[in-house]
Chimera marker file (.cmm) of the C-alpha trace (Angstrom):
<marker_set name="trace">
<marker id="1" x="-43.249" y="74.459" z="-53.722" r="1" g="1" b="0" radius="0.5"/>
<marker id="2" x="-44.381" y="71.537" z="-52.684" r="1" g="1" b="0" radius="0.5"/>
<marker id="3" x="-42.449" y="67.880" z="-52.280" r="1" g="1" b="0" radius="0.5"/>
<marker id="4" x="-45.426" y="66.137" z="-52.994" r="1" g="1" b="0" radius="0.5"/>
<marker id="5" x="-45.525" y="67.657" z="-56.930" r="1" g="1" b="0" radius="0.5"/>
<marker id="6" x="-42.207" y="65.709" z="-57.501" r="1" g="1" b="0" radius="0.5"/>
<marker id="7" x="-42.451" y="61.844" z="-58.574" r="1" g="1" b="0" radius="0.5"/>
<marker id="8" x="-39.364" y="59.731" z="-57.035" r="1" g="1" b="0" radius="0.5"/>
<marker id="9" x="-36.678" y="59.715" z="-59.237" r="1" g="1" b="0" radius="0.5"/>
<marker id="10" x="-34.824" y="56.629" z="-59.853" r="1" g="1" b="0" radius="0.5"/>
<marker id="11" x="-31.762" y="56.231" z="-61.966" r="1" g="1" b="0" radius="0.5"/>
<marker id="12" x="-29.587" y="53.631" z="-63.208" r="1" g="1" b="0" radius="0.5"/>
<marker id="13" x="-26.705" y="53.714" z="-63.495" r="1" g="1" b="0" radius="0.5"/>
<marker id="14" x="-24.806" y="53.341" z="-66.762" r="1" g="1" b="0" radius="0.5"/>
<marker id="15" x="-21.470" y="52.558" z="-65.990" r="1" g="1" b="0" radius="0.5"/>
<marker id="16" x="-18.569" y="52.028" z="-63.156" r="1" g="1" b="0" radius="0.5"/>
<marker id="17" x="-15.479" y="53.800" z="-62.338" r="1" g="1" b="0" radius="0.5"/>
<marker id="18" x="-12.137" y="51.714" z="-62.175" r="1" g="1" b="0" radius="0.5"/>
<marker id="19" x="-9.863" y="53.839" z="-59.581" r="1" g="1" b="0" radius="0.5"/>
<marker id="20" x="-6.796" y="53.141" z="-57.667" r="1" g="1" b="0" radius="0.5"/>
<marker id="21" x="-8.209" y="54.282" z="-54.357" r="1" g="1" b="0" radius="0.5"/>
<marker id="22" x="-9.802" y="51.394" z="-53.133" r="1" g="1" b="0" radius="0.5"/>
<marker id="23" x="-11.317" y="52.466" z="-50.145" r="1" g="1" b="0" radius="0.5"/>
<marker id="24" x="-12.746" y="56.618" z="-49.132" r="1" g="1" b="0" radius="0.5"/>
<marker id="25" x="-10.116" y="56.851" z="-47.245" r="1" g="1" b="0" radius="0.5"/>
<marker id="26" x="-7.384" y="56.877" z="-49.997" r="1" g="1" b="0" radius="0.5"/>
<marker id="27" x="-8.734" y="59.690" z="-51.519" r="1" g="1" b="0" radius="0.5"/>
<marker id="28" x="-8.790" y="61.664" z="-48.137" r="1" g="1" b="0" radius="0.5"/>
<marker id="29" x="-5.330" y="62.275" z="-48.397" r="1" g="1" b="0" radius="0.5"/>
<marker id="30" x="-3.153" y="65.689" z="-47.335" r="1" g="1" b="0" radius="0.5"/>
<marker id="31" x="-1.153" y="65.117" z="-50.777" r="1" g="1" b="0" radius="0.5"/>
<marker id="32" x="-4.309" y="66.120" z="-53.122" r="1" g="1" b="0" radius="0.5"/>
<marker id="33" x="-5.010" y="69.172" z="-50.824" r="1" g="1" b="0" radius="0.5"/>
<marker id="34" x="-2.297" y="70.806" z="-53.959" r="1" g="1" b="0" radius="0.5"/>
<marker id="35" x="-3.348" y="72.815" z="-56.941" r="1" g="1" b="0" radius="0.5"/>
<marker id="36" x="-3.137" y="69.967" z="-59.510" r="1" g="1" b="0" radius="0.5"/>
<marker id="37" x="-5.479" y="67.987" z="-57.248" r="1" g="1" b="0" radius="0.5"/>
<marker id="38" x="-6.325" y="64.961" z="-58.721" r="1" g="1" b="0" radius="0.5"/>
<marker id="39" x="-5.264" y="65.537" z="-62.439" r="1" g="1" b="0" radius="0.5"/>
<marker id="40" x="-2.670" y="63.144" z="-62.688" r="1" g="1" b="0" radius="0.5"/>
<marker id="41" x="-4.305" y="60.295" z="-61.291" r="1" g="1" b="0" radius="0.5"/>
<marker id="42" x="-5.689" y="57.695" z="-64.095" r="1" g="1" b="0" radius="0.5"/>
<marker id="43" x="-8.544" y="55.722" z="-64.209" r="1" g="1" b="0" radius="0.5"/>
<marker id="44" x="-11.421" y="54.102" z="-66.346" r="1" g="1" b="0" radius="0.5"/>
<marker id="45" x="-14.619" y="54.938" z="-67.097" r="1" g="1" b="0" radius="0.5"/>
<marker id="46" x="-16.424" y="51.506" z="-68.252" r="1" g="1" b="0" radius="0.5"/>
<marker id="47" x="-19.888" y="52.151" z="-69.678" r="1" g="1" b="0" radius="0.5"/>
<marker id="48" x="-22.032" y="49.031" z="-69.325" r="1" g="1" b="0" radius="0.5"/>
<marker id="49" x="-22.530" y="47.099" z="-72.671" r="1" g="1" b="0" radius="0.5"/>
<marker id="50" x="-25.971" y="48.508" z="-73.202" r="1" g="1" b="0" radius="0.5"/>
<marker id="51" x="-25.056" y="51.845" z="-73.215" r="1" g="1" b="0" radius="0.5"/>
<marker id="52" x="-21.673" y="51.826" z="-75.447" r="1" g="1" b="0" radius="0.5"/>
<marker id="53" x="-23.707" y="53.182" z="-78.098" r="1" g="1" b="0" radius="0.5"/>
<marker id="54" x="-24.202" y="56.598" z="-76.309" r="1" g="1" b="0" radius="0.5"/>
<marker id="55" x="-20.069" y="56.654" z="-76.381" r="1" g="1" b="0" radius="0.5"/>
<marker id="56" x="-20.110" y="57.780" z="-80.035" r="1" g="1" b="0" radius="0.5"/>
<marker id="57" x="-18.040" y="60.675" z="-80.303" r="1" g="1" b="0" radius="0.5"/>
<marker id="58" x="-17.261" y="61.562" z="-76.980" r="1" g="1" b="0" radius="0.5"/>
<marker id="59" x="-13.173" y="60.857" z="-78.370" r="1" g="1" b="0" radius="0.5"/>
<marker id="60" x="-13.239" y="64.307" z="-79.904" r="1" g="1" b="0" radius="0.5"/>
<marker id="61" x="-13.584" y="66.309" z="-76.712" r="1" g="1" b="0" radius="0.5"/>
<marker id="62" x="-10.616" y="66.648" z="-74.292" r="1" g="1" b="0" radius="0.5"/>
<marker id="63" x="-12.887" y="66.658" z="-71.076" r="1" g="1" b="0" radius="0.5"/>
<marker id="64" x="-15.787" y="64.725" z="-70.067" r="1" g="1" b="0" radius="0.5"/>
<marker id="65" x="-18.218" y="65.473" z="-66.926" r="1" g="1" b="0" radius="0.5"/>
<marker id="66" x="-19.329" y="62.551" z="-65.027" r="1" g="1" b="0" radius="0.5"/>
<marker id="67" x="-22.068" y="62.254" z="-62.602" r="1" g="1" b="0" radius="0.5"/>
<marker id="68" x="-22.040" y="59.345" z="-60.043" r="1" g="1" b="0" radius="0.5"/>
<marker id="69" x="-23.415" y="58.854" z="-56.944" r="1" g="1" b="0" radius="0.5"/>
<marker id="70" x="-21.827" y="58.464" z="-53.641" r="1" g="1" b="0" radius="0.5"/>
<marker id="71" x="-22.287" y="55.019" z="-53.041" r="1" g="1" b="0" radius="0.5"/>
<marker id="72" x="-20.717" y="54.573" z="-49.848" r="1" g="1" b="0" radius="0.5"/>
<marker id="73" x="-21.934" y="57.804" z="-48.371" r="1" g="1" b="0" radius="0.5"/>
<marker id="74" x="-24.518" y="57.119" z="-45.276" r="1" g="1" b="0" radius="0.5"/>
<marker id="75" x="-26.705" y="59.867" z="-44.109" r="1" g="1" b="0" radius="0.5"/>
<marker id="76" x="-25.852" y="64.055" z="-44.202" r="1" g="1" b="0" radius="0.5"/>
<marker id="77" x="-25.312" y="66.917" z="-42.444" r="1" g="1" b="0" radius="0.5"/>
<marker id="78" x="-26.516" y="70.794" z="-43.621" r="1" g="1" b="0" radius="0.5"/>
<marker id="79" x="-23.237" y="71.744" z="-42.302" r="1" g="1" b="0" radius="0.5"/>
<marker id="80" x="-19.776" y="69.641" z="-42.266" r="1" g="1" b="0" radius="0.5"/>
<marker id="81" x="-16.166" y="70.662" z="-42.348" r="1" g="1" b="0" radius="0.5"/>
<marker id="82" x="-14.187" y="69.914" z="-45.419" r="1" g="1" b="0" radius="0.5"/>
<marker id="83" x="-11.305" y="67.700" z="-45.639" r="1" g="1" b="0" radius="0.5"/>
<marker id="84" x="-8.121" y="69.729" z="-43.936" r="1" g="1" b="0" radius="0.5"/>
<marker id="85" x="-10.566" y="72.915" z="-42.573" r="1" g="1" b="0" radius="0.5"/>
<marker id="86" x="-11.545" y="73.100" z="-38.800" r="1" g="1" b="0" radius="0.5"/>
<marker id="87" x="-14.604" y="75.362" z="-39.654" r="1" g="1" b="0" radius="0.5"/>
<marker id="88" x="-18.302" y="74.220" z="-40.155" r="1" g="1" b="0" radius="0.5"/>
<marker id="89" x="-19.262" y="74.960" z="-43.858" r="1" g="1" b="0" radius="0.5"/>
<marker id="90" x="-22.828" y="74.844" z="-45.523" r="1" g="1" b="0" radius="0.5"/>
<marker id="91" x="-22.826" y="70.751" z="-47.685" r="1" g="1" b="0" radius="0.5"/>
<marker id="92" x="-23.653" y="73.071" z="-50.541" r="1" g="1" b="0" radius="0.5"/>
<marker id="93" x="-20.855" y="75.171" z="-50.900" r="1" g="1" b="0" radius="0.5"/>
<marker id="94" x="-18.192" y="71.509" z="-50.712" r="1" g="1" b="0" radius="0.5"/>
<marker id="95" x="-17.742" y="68.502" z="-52.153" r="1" g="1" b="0" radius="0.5"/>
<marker id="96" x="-18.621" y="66.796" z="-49.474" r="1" g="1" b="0" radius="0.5"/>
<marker id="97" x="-20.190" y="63.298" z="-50.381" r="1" g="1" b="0" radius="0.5"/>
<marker id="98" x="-22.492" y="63.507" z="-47.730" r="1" g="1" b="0" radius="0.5"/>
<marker id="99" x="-25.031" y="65.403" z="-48.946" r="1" g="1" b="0" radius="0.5"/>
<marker id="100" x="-29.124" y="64.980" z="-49.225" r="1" g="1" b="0" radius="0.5"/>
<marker id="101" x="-28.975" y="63.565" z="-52.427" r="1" g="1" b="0" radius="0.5"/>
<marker id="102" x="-25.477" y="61.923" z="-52.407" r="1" g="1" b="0" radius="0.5"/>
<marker id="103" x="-24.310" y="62.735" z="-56.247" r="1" g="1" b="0" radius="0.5"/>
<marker id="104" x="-21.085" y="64.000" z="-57.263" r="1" g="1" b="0" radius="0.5"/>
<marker id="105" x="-19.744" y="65.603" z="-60.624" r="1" g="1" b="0" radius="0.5"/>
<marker id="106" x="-15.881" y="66.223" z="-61.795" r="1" g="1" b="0" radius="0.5"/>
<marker id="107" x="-14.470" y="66.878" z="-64.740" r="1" g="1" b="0" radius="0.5"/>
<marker id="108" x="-11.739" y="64.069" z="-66.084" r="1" g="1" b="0" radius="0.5"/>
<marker id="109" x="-9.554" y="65.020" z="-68.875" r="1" g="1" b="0" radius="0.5"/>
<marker id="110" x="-10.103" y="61.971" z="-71.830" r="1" g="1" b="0" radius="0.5"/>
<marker id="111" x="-7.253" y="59.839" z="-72.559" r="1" g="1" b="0" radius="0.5"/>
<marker id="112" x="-8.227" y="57.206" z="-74.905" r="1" g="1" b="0" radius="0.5"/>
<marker id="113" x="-11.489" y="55.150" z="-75.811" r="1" g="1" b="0" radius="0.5"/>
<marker id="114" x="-11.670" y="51.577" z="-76.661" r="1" g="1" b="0" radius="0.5"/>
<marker id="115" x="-15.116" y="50.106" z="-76.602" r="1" g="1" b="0" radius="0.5"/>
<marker id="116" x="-16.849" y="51.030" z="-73.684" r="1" g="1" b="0" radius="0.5"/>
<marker id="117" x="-13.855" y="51.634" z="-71.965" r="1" g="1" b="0" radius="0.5"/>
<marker id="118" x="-12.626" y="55.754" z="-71.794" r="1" g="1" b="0" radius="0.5"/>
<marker id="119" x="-9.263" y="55.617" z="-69.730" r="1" g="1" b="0" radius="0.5"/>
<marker id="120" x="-8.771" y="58.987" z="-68.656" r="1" g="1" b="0" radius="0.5"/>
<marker id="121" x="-7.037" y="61.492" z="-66.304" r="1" g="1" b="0" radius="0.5"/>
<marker id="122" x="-8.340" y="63.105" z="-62.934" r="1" g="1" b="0" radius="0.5"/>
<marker id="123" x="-9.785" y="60.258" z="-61.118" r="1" g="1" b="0" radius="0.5"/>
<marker id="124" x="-10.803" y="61.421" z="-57.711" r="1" g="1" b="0" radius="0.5"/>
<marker id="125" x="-13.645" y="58.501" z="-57.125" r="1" g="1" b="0" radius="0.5"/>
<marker id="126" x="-12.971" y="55.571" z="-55.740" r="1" g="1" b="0" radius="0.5"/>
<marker id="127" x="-13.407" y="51.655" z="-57.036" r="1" g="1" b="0" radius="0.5"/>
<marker id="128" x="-16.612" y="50.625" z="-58.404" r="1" g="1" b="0" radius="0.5"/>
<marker id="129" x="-18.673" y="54.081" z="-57.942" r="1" g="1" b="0" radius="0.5"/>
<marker id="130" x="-21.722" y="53.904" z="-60.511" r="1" g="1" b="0" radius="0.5"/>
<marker id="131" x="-21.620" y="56.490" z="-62.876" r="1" g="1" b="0" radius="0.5"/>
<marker id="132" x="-25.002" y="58.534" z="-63.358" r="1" g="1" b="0" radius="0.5"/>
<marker id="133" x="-24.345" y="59.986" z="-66.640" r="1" g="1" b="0" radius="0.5"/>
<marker id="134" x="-21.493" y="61.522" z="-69.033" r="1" g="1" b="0" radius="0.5"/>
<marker id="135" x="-21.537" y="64.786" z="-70.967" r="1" g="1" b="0" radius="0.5"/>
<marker id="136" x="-19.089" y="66.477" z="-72.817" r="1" g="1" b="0" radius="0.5"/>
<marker id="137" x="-17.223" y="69.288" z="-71.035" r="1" g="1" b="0" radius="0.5"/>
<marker id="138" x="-17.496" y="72.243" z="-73.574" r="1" g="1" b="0" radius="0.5"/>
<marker id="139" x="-16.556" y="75.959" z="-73.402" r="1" g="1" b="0" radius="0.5"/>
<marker id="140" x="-19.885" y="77.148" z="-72.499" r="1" g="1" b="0" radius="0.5"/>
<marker id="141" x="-18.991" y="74.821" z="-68.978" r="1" g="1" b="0" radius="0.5"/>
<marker id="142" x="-15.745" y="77.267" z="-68.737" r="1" g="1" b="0" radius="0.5"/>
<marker id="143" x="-16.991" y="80.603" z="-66.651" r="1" g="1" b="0" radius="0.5"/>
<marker id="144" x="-14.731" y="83.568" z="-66.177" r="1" g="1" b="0" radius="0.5"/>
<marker id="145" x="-13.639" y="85.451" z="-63.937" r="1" g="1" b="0" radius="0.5"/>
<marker id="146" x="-14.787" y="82.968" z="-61.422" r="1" g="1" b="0" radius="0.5"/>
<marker id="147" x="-14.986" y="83.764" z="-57.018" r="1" g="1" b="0" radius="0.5"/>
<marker id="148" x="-14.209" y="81.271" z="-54.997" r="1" g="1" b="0" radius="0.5"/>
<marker id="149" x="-15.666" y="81.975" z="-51.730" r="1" g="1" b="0" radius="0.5"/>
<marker id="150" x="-14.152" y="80.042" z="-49.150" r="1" g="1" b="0" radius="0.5"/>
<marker id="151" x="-11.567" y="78.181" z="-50.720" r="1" g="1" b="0" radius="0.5"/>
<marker id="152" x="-10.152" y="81.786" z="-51.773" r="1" g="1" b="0" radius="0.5"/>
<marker id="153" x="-7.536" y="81.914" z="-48.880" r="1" g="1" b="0" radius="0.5"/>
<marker id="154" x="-7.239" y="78.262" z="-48.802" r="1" g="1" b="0" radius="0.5"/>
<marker id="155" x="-5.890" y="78.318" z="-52.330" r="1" g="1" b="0" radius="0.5"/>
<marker id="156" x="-3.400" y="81.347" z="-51.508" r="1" g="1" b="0" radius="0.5"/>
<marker id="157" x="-1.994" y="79.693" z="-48.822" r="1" g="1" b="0" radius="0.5"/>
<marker id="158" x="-0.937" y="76.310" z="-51.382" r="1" g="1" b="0" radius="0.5"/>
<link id1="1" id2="2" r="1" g="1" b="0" radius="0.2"/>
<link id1="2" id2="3" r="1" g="1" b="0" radius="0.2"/>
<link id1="3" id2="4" r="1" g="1" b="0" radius="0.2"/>
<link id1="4" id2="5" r="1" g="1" b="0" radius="0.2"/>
<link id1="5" id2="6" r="1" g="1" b="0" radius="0.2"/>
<link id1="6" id2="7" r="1" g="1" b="0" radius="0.2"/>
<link id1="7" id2="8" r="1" g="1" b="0" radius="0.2"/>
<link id1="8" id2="9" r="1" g="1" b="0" radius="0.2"/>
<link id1="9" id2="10" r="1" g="1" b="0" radius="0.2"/>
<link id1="10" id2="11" r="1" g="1" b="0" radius="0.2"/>
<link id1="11" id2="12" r="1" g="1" b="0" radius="0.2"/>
<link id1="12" id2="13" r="1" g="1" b="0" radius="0.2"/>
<link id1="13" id2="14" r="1" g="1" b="0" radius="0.2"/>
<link id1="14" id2="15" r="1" g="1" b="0" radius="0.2"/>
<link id1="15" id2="16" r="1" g="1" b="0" radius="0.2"/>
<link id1="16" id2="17" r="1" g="1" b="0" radius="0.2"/>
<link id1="17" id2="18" r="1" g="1" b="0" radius="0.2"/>
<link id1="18" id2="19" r="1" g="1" b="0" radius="0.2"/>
<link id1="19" id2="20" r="1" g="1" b="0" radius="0.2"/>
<link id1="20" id2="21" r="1" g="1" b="0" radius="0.2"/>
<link id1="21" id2="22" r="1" g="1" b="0" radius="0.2"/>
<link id1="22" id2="23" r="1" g="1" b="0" radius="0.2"/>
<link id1="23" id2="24" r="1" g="1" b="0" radius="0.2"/>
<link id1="24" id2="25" r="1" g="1" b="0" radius="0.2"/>
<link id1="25" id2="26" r="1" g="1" b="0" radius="0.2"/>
<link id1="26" id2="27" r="1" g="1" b="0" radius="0.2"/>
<link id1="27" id2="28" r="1" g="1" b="0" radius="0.2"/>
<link id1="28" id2="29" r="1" g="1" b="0" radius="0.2"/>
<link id1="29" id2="30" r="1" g="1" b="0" radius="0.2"/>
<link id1="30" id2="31" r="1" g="1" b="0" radius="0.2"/>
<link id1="31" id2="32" r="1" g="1" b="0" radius="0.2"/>
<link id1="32" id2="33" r="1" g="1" b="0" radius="0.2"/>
<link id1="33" id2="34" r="1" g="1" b="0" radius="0.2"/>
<link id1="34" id2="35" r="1" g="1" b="0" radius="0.2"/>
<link id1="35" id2="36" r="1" g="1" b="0" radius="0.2"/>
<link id1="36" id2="37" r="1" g="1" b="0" radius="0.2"/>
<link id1="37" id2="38" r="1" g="1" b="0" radius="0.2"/>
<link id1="38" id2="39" r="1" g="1" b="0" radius="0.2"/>
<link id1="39" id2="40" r="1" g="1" b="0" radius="0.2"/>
<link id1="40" id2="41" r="1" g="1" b="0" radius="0.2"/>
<link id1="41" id2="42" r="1" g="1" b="0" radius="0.2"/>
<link id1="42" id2="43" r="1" g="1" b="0" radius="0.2"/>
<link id1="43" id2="44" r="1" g="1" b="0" radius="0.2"/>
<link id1="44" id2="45" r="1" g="1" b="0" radius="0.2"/>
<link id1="45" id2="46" r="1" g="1" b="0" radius="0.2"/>
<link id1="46" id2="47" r="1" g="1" b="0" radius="0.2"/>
<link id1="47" id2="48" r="1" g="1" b="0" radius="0.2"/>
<link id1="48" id2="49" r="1" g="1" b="0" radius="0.2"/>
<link id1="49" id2="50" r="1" g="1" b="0" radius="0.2"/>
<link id1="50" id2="51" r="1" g="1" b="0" radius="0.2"/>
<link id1="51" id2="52" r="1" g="1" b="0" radius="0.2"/>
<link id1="52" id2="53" r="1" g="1" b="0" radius="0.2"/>
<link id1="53" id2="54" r="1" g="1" b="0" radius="0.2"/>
<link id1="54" id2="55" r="1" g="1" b="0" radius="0.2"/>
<link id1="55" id2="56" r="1" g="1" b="0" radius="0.2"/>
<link id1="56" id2="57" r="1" g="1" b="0" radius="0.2"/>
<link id1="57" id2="58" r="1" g="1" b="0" radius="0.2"/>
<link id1="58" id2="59" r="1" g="1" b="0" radius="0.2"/>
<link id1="59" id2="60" r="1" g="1" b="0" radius="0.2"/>
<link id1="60" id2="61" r="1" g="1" b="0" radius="0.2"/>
<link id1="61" id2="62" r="1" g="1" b="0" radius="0.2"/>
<link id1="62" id2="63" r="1" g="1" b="0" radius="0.2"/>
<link id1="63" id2="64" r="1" g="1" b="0" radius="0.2"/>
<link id1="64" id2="65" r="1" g="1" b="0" radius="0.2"/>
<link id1="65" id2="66" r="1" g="1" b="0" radius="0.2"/>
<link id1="66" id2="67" r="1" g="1" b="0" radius="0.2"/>
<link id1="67" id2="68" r="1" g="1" b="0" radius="0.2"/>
<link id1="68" id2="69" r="1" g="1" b="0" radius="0.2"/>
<link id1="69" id2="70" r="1" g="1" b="0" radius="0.2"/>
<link id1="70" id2="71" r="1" g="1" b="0" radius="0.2"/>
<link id1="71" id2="72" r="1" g="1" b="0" radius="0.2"/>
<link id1="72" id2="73" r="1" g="1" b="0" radius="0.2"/>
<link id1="73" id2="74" r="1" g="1" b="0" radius="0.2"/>
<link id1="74" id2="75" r="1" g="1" b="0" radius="0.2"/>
<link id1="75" id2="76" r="1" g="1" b="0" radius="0.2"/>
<link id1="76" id2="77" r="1" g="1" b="0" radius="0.2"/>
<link id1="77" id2="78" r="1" g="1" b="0" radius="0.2"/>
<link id1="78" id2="79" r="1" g="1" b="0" radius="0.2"/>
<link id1="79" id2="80" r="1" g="1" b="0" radius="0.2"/>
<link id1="80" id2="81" r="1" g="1" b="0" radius="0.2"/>
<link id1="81" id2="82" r="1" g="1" b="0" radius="0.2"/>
<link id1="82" id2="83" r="1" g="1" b="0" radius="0.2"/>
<link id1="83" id2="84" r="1" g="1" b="0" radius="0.2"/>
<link id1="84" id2="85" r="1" g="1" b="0" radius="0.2"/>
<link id1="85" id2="86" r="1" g="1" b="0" radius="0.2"/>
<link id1="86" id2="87" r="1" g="1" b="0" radius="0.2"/>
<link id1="87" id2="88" r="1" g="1" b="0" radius="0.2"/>
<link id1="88" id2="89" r="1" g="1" b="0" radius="0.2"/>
<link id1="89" id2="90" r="1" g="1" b="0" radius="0.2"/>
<link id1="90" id2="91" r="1" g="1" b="0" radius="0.2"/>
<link id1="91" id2="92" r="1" g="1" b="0" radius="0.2"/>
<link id1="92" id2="93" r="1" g="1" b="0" radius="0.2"/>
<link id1="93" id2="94" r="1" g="1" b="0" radius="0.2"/>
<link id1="94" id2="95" r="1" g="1" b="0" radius="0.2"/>
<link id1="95" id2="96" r="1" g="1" b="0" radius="0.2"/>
<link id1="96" id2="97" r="1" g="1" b="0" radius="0.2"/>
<link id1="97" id2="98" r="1" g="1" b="0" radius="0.2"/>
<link id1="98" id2="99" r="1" g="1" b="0" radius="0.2"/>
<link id1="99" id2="100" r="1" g="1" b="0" radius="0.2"/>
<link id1="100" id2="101" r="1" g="1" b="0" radius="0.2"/>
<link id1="101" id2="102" r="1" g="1" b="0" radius="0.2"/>
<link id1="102" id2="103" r="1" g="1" b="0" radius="0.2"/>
<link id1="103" id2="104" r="1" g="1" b="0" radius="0.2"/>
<link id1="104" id2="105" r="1" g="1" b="0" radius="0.2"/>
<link id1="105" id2="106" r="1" g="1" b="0" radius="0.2"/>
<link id1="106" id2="107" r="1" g="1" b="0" radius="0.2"/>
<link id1="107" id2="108" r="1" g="1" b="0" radius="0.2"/>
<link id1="108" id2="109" r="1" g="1" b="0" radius="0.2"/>
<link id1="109" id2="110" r="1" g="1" b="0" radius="0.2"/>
<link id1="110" id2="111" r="1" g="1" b="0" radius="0.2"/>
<link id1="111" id2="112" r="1" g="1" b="0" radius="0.2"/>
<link id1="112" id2="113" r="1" g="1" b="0" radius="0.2"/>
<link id1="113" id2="114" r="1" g="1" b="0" radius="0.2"/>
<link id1="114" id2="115" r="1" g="1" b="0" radius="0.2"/>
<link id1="115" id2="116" r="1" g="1" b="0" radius="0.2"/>
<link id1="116" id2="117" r="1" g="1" b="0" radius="0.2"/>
<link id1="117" id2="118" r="1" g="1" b="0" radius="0.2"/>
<link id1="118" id2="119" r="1" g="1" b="0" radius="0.2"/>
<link id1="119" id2="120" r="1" g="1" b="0" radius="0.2"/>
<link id1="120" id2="121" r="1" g="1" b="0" radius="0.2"/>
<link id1="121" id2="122" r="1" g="1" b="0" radius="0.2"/>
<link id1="122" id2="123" r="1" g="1" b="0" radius="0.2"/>
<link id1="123" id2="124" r="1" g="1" b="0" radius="0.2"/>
<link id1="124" id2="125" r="1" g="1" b="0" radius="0.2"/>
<link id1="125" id2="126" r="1" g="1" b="0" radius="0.2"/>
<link id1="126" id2="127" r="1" g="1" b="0" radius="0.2"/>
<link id1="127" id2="128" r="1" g="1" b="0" radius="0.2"/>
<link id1="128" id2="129" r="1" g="1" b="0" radius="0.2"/>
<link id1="129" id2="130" r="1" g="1" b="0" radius="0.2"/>
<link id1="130" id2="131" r="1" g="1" b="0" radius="0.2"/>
<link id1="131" id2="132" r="1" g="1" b="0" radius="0.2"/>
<link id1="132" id2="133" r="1" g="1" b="0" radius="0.2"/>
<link id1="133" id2="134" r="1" g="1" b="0" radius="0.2"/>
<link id1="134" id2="135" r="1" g="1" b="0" radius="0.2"/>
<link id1="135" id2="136" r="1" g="1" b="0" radius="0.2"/>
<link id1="136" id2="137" r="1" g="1" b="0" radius="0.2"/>
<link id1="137" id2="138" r="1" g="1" b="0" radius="0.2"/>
<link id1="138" id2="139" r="1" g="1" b="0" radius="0.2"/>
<link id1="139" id2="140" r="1" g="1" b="0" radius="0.2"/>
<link id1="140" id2="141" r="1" g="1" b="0" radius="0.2"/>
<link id1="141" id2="142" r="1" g="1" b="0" radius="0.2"/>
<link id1="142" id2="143" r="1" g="1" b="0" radius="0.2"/>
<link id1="143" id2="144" r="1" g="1" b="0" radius="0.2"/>
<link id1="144" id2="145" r="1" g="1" b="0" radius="0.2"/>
<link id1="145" id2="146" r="1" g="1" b="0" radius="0.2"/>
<link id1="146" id2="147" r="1" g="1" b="0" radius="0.2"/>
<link id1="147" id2="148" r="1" g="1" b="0" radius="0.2"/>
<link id1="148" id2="149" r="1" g="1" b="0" radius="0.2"/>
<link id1="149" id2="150" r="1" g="1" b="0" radius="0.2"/>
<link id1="150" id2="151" r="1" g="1" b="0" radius="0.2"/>
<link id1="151" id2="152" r="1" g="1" b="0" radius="0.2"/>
<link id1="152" id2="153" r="1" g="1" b="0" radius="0.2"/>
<link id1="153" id2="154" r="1" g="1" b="0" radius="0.2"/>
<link id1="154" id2="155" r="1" g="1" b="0" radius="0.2"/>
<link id1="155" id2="156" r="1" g="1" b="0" radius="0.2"/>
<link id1="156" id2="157" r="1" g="1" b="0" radius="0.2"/>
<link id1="157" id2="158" r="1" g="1" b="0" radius="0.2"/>
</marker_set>
């Protein structure tokens, strides 16, 4: 198919994450390479003014899925090695944030909401990344039994 059928997509974004890792390199630490990851670590979600409105009921769902973009990432490789592997890996089957199009997507676990602020649990951005978009995490998101390629002997060995 061709590129040229696509129209450039712009998006804004409609809110900021509030993290304590201030810099990439906090979050590129040996101690989240555990299980639990990043579920403990808190944060804020604060959805510009504008778009508080779209917050309506998101308080009744345990998990929320945010989209963001990569702000800080500059350019992108087909292949890269994860954070704590020494082998090459295709960008599409890691996390990397150096990727074509440089989004990311996690799932944070919803602690509270006041206004357009959501405080919740499993943080792994860092300060001031724009947030794309928020949708609720729902059962239909929750596949089973899942492979995990790669990571399969990597999580063995935790």
């Amino acid at each position: 198919m061709s590129m040229s059928r696509y129209k450039e997509i712009k998006l804004e974004p409609v809110g900021v994450i509030h993290s304590p890792f201030k810099k990439k390199e906090d979050i590129e630490s040996k101690k989240y390479a555990n299980p639990k990851g990043f579920d403990p670590v808190h944060g804020e979600l604060e959805i510009f003014k504008k778009y508080e409105a779209g917050l309506k009921d998101t308080e009744g769902f345990s998990h929320l899925i945010v989209l963001f973009a990569f702000h800080e990432s500059e350019g992108y490789s087909l292949h890269t090695k994860p954070l704590l592997e020494n082998t090459l890996r295709g960008v599409f089957s890691t996390r990397s944030p150096h990727r074509p199009n440089p989004l990311g997507l996690t799932v944070v676990k919803v602690v509270k909401r006041k206004g357009n602020i959501v405080k919740v649990l499993g943080i792994d951005m860092i300060e001031g990344t724009p947030i794309l978009d928020i949708k609720p995490y729902t059962s239909r998101d929750q596949k089973s039994p899942i492979k995990l390629g790669w990571l399969e002997n990597r999580i063995k060995k935790s």
